[in-house]
C-alpha positions in Angstrom: 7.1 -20.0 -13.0 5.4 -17.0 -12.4 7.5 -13.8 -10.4 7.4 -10.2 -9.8 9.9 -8.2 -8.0 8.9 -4.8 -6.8 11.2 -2.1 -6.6 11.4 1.9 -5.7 9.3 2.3 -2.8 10.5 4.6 -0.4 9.6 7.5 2.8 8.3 10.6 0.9 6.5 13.7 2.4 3.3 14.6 0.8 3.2 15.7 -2.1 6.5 13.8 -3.2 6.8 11.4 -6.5 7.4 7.6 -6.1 8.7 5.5 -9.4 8.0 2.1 -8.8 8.8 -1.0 -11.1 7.7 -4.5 -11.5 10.0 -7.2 -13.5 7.8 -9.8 -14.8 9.2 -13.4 -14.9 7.3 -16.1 -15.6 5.1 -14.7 -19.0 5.3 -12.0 -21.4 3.5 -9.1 -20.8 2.8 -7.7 -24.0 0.2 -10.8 -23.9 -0.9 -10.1 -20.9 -2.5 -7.8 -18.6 -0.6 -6.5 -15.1 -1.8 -4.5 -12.3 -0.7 -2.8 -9.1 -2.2 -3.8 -5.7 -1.8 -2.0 -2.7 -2.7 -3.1 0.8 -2.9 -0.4 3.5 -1.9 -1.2 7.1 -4.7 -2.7 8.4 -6.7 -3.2 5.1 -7.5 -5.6 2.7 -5.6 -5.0 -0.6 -7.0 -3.2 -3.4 -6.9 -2.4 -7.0 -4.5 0.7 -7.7 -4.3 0.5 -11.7 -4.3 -2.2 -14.4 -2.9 -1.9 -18.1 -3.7 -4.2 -20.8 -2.6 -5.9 -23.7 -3.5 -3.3 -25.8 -2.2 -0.5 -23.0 -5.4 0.6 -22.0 -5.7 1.7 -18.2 -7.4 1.9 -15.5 -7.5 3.5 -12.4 -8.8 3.4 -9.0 -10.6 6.8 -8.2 -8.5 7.3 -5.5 -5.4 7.8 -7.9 -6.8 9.2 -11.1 -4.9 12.2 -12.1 -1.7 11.2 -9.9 -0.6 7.8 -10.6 0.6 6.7 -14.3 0.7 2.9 -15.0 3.0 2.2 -17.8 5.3 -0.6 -19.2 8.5 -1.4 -21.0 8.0 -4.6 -23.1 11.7 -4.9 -24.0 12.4 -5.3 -20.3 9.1 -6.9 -19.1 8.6 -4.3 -16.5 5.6 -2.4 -15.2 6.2 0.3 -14.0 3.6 3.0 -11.5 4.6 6.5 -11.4 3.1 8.2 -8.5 3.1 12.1 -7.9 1.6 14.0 -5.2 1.2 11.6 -3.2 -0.9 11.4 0.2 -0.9 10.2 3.1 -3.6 7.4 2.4 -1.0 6.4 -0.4 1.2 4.5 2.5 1.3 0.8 1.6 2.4 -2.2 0.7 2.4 -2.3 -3.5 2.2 -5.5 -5.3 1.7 -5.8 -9.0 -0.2 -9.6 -10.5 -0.2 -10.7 -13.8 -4.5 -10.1 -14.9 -6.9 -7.7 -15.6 -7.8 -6.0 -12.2 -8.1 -10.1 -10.8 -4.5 -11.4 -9.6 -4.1 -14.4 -11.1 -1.0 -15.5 -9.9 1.5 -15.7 -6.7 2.3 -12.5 -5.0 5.7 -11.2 -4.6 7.0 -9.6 -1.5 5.9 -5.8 -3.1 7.6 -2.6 -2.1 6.7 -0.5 0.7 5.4 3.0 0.2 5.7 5.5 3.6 4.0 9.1 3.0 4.4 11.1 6.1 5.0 14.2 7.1 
């Protein structure tokens, strides 16, 4: 059975750094692709980053140059490291097993509060 559990989200001011981390059960991902959702209060959820099999990345405009997606293989984990981050950054973030498409079950994601 597919499972993620989010971790490090937290209440930063602008400009802070988030680490946030994503244990994959369920399916190895060095054979498979994971991304990073967020959903905005009051908005649909979108796309934040994707890495593949391969570790190629991609980014949503919005985050290029600030957000790193990265992974540990040996611990299943995804991992999002966020720096200077705005106030638009506040969210929900979720990470899905697939290649910018969620493919599985969402987990309850970690909350992200940039304020000043």
């Amino acid at each position: 059975q597919v499972h993620f559990v989010e971790s490090g989200g937290g209440s930063v001011q602008p400009g802070g750094s988030l680490k946030l981390s994503c244990v994959v059960s369920g399916f190895n991902i060095t054979f498979a692709p994971v991304s990073w959702y967020r959903q905005p209060p009051g908005k649909e959820r979108e796309l934040v980053a994707a890495i593949g099999v391969n570790e190629g990345t991609k980014y949503a405009d919005s985050v290029v140059g600030r957000f790193t997606i990265s992974r540990d293989i040996a611990k299943n984990t995804v991992y999002l490291q966020m720096d200077n981050l705005k106030l638009e950054d506040t969210a929900v973030y979720h990470c899905n097993k697939g290649w910018i498409v969620a493919t599985a079950s969402w987990g309850q994601g970690t909350q992200v509060t940039v304020s000043s």
